[in-house]
Kinemage of the C-alpha trace (Angstrom):
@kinemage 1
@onewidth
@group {chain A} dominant
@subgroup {mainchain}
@vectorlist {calphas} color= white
{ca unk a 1} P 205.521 -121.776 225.626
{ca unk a 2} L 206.888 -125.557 224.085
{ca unk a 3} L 204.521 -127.369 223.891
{ca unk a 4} L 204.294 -131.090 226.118
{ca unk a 5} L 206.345 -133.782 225.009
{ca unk a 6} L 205.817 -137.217 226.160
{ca unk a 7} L 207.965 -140.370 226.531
{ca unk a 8} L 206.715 -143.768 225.977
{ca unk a 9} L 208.152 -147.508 227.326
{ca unk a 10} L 207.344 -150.958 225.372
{ca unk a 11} L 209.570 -153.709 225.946
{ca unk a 12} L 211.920 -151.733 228.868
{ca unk a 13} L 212.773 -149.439 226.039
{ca unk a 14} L 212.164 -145.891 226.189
{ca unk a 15} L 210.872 -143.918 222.987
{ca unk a 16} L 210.531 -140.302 222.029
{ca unk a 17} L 209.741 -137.297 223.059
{ca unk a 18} L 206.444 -137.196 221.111
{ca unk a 19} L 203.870 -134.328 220.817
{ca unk a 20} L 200.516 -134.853 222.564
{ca unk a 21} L 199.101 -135.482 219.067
{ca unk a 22} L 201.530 -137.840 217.788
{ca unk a 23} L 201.532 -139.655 221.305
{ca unk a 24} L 197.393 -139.996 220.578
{ca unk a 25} L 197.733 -140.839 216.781
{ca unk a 26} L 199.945 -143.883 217.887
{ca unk a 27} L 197.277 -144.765 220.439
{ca unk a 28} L 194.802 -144.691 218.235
{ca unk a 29} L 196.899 -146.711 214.826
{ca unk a 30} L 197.807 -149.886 217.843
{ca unk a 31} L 201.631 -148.580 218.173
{ca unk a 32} L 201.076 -147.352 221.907
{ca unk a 33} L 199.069 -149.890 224.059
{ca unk a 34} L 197.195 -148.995 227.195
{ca unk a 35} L 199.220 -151.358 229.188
{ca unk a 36} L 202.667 -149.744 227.822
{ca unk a 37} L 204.266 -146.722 230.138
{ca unk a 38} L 204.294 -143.337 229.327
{ca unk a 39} L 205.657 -139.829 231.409
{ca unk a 40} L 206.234 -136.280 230.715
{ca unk a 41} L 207.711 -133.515 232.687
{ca unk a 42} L 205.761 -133.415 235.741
{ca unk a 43} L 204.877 -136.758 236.532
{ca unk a 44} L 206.320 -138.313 239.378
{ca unk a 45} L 205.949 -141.578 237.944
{ca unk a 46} L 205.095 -143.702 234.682
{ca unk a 47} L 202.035 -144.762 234.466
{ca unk a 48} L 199.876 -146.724 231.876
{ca unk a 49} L 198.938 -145.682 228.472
{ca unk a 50} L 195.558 -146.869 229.396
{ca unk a 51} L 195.133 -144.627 232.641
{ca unk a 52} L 195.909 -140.788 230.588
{ca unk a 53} L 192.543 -139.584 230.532
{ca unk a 54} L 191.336 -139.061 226.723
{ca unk a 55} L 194.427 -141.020 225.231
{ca unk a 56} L 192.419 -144.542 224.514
{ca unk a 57} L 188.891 -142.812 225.045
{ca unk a 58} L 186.233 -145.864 225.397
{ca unk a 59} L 188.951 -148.120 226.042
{ca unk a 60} L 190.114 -146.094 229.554
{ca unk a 61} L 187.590 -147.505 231.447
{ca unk a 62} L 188.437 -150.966 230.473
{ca unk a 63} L 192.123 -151.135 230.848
{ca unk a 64} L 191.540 -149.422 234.357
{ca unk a 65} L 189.948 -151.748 235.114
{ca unk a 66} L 192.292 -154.660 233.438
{ca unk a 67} L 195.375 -153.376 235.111
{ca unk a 68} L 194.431 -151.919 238.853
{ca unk a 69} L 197.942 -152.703 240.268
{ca unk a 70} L 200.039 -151.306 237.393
{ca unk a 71} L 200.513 -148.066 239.050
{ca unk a 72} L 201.745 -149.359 242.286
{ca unk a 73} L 205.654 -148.532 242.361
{ca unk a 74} L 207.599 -151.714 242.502
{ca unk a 75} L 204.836 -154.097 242.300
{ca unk a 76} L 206.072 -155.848 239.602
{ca unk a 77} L 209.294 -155.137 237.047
{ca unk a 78} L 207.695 -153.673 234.260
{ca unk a 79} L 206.168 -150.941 236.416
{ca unk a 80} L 208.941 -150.376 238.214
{ca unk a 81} L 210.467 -146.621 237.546
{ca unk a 82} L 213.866 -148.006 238.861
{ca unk a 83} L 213.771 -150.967 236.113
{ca unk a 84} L 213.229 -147.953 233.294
{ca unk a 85} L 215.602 -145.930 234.505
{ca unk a 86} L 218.156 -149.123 234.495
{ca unk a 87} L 216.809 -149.894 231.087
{ca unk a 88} L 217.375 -146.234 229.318
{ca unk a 89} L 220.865 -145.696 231.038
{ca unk a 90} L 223.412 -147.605 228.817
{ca unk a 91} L 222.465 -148.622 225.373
{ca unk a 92} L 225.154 -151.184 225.413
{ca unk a 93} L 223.976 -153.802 228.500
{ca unk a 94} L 226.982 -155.124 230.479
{ca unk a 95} L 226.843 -159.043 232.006
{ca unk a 96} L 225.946 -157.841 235.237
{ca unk a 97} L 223.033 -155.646 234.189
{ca unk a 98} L 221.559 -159.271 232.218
{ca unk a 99} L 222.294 -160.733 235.693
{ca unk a 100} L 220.626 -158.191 237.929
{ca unk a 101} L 218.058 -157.997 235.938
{ca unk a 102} L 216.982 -161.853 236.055
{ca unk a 103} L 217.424 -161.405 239.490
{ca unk a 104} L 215.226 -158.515 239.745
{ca unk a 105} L 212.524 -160.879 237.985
{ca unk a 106} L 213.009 -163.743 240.949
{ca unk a 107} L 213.211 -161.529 244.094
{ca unk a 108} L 211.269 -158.099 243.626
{ca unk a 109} L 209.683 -155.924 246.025
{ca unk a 110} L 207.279 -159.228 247.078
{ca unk a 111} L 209.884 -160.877 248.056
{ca unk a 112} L 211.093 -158.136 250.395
{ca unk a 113} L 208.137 -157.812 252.037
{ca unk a 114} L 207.532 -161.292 252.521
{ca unk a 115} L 211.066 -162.358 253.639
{ca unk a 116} L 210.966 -159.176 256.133
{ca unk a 117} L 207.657 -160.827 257.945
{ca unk a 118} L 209.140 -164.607 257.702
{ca unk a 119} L 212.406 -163.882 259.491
{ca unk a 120} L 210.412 -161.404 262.012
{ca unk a 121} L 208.740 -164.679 263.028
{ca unk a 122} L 211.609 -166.454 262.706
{ca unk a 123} L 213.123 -164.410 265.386
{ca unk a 124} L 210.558 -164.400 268.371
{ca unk a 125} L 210.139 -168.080 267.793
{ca unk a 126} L 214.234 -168.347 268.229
{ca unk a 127} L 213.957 -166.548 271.452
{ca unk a 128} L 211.470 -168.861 272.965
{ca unk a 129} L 213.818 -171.375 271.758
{ca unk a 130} L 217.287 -169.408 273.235
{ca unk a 131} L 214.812 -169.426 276.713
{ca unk a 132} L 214.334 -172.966 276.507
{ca unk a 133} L 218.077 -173.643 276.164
{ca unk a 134} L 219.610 -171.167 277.870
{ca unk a 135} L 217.690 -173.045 280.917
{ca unk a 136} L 218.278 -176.363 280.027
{ca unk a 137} L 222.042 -175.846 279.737
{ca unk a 138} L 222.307 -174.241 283.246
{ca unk a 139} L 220.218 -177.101 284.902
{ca unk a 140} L 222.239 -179.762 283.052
{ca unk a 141} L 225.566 -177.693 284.223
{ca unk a 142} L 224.216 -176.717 287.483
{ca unk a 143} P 223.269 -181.744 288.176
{ca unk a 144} L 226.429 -181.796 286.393
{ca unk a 145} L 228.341 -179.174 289.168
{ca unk a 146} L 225.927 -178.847 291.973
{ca unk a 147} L 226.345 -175.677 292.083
{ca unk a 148} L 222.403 -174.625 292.597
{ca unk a 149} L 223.705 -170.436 292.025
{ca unk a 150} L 223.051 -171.488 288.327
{ca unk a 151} L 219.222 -172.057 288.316
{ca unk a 152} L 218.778 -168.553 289.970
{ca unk a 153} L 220.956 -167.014 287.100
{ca unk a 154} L 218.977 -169.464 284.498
{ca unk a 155} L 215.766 -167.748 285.722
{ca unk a 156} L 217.531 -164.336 285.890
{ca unk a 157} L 218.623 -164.740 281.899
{ca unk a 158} L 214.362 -166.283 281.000
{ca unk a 159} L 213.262 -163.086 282.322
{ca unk a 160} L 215.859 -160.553 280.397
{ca unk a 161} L 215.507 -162.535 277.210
{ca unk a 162} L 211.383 -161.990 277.904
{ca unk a 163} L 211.940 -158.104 278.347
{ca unk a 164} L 214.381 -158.410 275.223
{ca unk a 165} L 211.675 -160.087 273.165
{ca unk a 166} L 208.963 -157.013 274.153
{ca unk a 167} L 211.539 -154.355 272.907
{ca unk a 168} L 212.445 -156.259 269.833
{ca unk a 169} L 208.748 -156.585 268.844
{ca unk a 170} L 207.815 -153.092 269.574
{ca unk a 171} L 210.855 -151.613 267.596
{ca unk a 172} L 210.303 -153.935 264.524
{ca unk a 173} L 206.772 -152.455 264.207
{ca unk a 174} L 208.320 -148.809 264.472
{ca unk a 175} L 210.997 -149.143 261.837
{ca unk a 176} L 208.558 -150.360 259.278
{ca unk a 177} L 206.861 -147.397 259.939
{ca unk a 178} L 209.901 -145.221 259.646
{ca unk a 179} L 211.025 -146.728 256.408
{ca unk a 180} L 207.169 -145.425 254.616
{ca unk a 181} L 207.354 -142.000 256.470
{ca unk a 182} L 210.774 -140.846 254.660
{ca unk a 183} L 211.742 -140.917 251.184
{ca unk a 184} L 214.461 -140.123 248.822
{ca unk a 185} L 215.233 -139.711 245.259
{ca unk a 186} L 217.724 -140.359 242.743
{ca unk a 187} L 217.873 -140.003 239.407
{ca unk a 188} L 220.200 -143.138 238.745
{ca unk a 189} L 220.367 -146.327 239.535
{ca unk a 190} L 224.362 -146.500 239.173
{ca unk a 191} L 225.265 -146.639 242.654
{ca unk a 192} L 222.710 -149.121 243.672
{ca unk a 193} L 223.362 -151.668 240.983
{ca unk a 194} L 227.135 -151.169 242.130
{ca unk a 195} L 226.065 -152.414 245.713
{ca unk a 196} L 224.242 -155.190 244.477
{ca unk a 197} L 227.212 -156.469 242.486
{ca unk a 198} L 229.465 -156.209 245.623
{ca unk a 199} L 227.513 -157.283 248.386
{ca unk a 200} L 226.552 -160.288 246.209
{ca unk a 201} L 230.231 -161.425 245.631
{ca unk a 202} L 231.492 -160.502 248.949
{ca unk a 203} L 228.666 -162.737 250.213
{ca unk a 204} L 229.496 -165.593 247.970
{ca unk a 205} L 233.062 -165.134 248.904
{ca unk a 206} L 232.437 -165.377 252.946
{ca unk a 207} L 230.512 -168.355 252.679
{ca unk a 208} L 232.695 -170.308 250.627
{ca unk a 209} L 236.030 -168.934 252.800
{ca unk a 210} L 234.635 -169.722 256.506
{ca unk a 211} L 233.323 -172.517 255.170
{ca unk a 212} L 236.684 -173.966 253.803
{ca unk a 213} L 238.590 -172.468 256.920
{ca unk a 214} L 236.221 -174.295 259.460
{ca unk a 215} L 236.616 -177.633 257.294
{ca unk a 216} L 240.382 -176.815 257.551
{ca unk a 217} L 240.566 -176.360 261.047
{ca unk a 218} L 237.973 -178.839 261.845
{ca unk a 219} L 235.981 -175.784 263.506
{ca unk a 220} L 232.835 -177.035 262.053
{ca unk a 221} L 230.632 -174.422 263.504
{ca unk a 222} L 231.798 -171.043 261.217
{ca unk a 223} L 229.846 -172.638 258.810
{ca unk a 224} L 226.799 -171.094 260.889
{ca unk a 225} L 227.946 -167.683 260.984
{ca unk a 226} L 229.079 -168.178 257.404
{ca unk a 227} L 225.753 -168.779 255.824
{ca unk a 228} L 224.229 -165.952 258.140
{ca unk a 229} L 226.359 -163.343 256.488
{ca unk a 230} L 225.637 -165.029 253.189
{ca unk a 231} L 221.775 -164.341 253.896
{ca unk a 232} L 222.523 -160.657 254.943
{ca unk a 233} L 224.488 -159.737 252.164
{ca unk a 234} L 222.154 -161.135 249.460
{ca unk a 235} L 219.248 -159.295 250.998
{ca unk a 236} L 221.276 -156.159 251.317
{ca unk a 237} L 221.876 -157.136 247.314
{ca unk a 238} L 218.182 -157.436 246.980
{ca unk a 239} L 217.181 -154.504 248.511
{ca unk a 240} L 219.325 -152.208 246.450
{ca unk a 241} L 218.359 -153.363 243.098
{ca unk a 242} L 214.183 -152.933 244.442
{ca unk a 243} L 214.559 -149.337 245.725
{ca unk a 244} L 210.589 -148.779 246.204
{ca unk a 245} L 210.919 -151.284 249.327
{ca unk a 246} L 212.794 -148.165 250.941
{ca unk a 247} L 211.107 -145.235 249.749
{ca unk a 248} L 213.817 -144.063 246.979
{ca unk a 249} L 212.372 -142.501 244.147
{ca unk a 250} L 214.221 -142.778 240.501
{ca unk a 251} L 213.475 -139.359 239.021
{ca unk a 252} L 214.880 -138.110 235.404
{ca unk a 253} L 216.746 -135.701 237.404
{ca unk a 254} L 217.895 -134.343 240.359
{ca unk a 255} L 220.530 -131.720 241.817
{ca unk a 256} L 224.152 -133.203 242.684
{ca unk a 257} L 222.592 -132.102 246.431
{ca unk a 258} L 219.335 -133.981 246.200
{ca unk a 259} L 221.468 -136.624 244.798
{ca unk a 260} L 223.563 -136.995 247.450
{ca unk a 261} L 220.647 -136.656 249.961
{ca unk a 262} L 219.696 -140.006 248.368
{ca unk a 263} L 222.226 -142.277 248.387
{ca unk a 264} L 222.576 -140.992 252.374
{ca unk a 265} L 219.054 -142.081 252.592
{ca unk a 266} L 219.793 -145.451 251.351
{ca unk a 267} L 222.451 -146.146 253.242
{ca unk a 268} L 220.819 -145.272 256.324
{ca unk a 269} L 217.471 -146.960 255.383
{ca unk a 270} L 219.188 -150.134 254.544
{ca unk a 271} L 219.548 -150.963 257.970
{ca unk a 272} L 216.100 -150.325 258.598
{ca unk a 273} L 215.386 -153.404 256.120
{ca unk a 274} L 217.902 -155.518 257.334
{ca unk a 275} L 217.190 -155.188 260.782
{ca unk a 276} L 214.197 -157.726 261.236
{ca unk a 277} L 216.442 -160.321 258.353
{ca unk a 278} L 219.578 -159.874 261.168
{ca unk a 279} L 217.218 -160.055 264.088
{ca unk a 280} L 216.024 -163.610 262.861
{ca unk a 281} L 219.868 -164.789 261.566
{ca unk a 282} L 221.135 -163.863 264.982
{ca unk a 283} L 218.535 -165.378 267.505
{ca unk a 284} L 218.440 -168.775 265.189
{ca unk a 285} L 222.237 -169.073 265.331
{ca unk a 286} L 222.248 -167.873 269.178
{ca unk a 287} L 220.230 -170.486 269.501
{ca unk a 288} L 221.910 -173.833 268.079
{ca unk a 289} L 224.917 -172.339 269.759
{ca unk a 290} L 222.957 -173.263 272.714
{ca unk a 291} L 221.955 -175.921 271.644
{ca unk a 292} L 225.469 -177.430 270.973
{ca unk a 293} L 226.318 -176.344 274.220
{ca unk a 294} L 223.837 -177.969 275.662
{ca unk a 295} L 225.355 -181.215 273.650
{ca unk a 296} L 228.610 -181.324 275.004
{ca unk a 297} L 227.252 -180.252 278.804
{ca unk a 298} L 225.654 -183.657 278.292
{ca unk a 299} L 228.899 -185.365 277.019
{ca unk a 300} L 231.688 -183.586 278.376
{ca unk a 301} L 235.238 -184.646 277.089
{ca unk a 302} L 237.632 -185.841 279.611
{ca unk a 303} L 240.399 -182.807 280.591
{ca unk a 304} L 244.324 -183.277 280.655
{ca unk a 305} L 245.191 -184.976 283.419
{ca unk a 306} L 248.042 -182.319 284.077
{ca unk a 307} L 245.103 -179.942 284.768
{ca unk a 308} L 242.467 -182.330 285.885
{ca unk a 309} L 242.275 -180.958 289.386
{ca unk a 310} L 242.058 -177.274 288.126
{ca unk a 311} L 238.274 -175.767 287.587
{ca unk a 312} L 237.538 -172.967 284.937
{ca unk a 313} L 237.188 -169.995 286.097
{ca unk a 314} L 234.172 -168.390 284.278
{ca unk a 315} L 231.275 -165.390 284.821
{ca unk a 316} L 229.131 -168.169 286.434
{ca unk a 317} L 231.967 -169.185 288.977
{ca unk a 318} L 234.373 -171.906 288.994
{ca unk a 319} L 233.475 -175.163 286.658
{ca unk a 320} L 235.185 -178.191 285.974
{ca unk a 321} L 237.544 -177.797 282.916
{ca unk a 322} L 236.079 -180.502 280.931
{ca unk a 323} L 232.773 -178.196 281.290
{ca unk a 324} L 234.848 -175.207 279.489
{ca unk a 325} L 233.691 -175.768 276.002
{ca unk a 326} L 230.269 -176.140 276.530
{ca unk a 327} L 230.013 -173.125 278.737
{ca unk a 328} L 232.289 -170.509 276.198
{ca unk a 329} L 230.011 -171.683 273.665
{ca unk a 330} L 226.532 -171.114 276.046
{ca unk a 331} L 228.080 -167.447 276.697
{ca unk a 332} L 228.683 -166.965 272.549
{ca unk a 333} L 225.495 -167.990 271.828
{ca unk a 334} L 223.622 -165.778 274.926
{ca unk a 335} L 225.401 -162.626 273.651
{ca unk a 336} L 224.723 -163.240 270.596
{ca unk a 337} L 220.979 -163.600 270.993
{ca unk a 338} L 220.769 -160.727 273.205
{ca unk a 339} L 222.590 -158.828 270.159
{ca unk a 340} L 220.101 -159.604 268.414
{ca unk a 341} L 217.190 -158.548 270.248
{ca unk a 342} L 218.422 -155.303 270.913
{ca unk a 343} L 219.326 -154.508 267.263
{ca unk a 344} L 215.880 -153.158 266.140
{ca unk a 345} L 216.286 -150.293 269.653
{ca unk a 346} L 219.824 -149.214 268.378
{ca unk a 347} L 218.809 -149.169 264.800
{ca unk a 348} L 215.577 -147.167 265.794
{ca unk a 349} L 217.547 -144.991 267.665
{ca unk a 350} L 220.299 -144.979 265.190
{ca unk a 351} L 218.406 -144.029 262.138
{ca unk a 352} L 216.967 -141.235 264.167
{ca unk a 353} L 219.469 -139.338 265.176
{ca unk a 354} L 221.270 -139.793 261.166
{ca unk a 355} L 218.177 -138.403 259.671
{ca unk a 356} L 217.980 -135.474 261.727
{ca unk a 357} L 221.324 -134.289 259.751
{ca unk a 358} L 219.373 -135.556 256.546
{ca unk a 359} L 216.426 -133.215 257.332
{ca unk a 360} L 218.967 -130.540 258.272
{ca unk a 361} L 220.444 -130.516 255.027
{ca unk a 362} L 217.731 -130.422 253.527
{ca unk a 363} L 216.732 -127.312 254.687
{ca unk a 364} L 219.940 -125.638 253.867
{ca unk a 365} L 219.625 -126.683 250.099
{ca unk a 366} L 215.592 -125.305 250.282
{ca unk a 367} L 217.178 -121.664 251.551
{ca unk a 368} L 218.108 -120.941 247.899
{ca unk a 369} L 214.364 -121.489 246.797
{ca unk a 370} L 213.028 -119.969 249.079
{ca unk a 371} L 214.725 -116.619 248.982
{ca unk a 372} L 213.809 -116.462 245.075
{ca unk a 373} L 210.468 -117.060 245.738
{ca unk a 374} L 210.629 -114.188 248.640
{ca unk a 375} L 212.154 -111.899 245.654
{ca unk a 376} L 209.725 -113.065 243.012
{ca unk a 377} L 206.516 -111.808 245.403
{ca unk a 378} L 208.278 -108.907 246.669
{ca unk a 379} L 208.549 -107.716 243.182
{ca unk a 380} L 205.127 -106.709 242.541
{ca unk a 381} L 204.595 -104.970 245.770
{ca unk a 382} L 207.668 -102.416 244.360
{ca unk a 383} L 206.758 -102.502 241.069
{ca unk a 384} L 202.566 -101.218 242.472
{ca unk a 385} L 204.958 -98.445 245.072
{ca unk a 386} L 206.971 -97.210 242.102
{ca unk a 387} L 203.536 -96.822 239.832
């Protein structure tokens, strides 16, 4: 039987494999540390020097004390499993692993967690808002017209936006919950530091493109949508280079089927992340559509006086044409927002059905294991009938 080797982390550098006895005779000489990382076969995780039982002796106690959180995956950088595996890949380090890495420093798993909660808020508090405005723009329109119809279907949108803000709530809750009951693994980080790098640029690249075309075309408002894909992309970013936030084990290694059971995992739990970030992005910008709308109800421009006499015909009936603006923009920013709210059901519902093909393929890559285990404890049963 070999005996155990062990492998050892200072400074996001991996060393060895070392014997049990050399791993405890550079313990004991000050070249191991307790707050340094080791692993060996087995482990599904590194852990602190400090927290192998026997390896620092007296000293256990102490650093278990010292460093309670260290074992938590993702809490910080230099316990992350991800960050190791990332740092032992490529000897050579390219620019965008230096990059990725600083970024990793500034907006780790913390970060998730906390932006998550902010823009959960962020979105109920923009649907009280959409309400508010939603209202207000049909009352102004409705003075404006006199067409009454449009408080009853101001009332009628309150009440669906209420019922909208119940489902988004209750969903939020459940994908959280989803996203800690299923895992993956992977045992590199290649593909995720690939999507960070893209999403990343492609954000930078929207933003500064709508924002350029609306200056261009004096359509001053895709600067709104612009910096809400910016947000989504850079959290997508974010998200891939912290892959604790979603569950995804780095592992030394893994089958090419268990590998690709992984990256299907995180591309179906990124939504699940996203979700409450988009559910906040949408019902803010929903709302200052509204708002706007609710701007030029209040200052209509005057129409062409070829088509002066002509009303707009619209889902909420006929309105004057110098009205149209103001109400296309009202009906952007209502879908929108009602987008919004429903995103959490669809990607509840969504993820669901996805992951029941996950879990099927799973159990077609477990037959294999199975079956040899059937063999190995049928063997002794012949091997007792044949003595």
């Amino acid at each position: 039987m070999s005996p155990v080797e062990w492998y050892y982390a200072r400074d996001n550098k991996q060393q060895g494999p070392v014997s049990a006895m050399e791993l405890k005779q550079l313990a004991q000489t000050g070249q191991l540390r307790a707050e340094d990382l080791v692993w060996r076969e087995g482990m599904a995780d590194w852990l602190p020097a400090g927290k192998v039982k026997g390896l620092f002796e007296e000293d256990a106690a102490r650093t278990e004390a010292r460093t309670p959180a260290a074992s938590a995956a993702g809490s910080t950088f230099e316990s992350s499993a991800a960050a190791f595996a990332r740092s032992r890949e490529a000897p050579v380090r390219h620019f965008f692993d230096h990059f990725l890495e600083s970024v990793r420093l500034q907006f780790n798993a913390q970060f998730v967690e906390s932006t998550t909660k902010v823009f959960s808020v962020v979105g109920h508090h923009g649907l009280y808002a959409a309400m508010l405005l939603l209202f207000t723009f049909h009352v102004i329109l409705a003075a404006r017209t006199t067409n009454l119809y449009l408080i009853v279907l101001a009332l009628a949108w309150a009440l669906a936006l209420v019922v909208i803000q119940y489902v988004a709530d209750r969903f939020l809750g459940a994908l959280e919950k989803l996203n800690g009951a299923t895992a993956g693994r992977m045992c590199s980080t290649a593909f995720l530091d690939c999507w960070a790098v893209l999403h990343i640029l492609v954000g930078l690249i929207l933003l500064i493109g709508f924002t350029l075309f609306g200056l261009h075309m004096e359509l001053y408002l895709l600067t709104l949508p612009a910096i809400g894909l910016f947000v989504l992309y850079q959290f997508a970013a974010v998200l891939a280079i912290n892959p604790e936030t979603l569950r995804i084990e780095i592992v030394a290694e893994t089958g090419a089927g268990e590998e690709a059971i992984g990256i299907l995992s995180f591309l179906l739990k990124i939504p699940l992340r996203l979700a409450p970030v988009a559910f906040g992005v949408g019902t803010i910008l929903g709302a200052l559509w509204m708002f706007f709308a609710c701007w030029l109800a209040l200052t209509p421009a005057a129409p062409p006086e070829s088509t002066a006499a002509e009303p707009l015909k619209t889902a909420i009936g006929a309105v004057p044409l110098e009205y149209g603006a103001a109400v296309k923009l009202a009906t952007g920013g209502t879908a929108l927002v009602v987008c919004a709210g429903a995103l959490p059901l669809v990607t509840y519902l969504a993820f669901l059905l996805c992951h029941l093909g996950i879990d099927l393929l799973r159990a077609v890559l477990s037959v294999p294991g199975k079956l040899d285990g059937l063999r190995a404890s049928q063997t002794p049963d012949k091997e007792k009938e044949t003595g």
